[in-house]
N, C-alpha and C positions, 0 to 999 in steps of 0.2 A: 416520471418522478423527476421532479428538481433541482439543482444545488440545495436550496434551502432547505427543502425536507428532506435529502440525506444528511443535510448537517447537523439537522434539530433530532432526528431519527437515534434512538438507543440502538447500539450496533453491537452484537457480543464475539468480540474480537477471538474469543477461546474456540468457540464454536466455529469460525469461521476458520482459523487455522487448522481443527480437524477436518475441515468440509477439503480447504485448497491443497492439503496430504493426500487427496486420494485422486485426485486430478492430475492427469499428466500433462508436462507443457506448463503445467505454474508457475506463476513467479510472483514473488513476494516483495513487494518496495519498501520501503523506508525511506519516507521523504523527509525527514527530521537532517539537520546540518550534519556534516561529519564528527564534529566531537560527542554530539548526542547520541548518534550510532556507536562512537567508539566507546562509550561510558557503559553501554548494552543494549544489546539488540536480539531482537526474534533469530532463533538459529535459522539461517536458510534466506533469510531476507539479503536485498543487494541493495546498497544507500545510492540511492539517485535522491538531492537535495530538490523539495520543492522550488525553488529559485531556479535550478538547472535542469528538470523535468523533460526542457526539448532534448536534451543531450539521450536519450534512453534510447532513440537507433542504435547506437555504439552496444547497447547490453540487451536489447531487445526485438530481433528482426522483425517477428511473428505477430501480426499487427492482428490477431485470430487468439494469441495463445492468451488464457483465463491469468490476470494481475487482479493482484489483492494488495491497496496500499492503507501503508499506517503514517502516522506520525504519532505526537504524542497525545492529543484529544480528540483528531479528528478533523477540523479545521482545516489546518493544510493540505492533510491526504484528500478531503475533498476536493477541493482546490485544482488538484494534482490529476485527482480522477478525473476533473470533468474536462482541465488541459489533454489527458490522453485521448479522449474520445474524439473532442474537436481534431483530432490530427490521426485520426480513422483507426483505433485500437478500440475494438469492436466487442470485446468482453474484459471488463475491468469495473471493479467493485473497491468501493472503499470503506474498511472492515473497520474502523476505530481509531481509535485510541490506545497505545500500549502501557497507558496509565492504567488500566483494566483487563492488560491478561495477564494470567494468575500461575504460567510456564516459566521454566528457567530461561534466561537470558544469555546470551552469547557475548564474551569481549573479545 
C-alpha cells in the first residue's frame, strides 16, 4: 500500500481508537502544530508536530511499539506515517482525520 492510497483511503478514526485501547505499548500521535493540539485533542494522544516528527526518539524508543497518527484530515499524519517507517518504526498506521471522530476531546 502507498502514500497515495492511504491518503485517498476513508479511514474511521473511531474505530481505530477502539482497536489502539486494547493494544499494549500504543501510542497515539498528533501531528497537528502545538496550538491545534492545545485547542483539543484525542485524550491519550502525545503532539509530536509533523515538521518535527524526527524528534519522536525523545517520546518514543520502541521502534516495534503499534503508533497510530492523526492530524486533522489525514494529510499530514500520512506524511508523518510514512517519515516513521523510513526510519525503521516497523508498525505504525495512520488512522485519520480528527475532523471525524465523534469522542470527547481533551485540553
Amino acid at each position: 500500500m502507498g502514500l497515495l492510497s492511504d491518503l485517498f483511503r476513508r479511514k474511521d478514526i473511531n474505530r481505530r481508537i477502539e482497536e489502539l485501547r486494547d493494544k499494549n505499548r500504543a501510542v497515539l500521535i498528533d501531528v497537528r502544530d502545538a496550538d491545534e493540539f492545545r485547542r483539543g485533542h484525542i485524550p491519550g494522544a502525545i503532539n509530536i508536530p509533523a515538521d518535527s516528527i524526527d524528534s519522536i526518539g525523545g517520546k518514543v524508543k520502541d521502534k516495534d511499539a503499534p503508533i497510530y497518527a492523526y492530524c486533522l484530515s489525514g494529510a499530514r499524519s500520512g506524511r508523518a506515517a510514512a517519515a516513521l517507517k523510513a526510519m525503521g518504526y516497523t508498525d505504525v498506521t495512520n488512522i485519520g482525520g480528527i475532523n471525524r471522530y465523534k469522542g470527547d476531546l481533551e485540553k
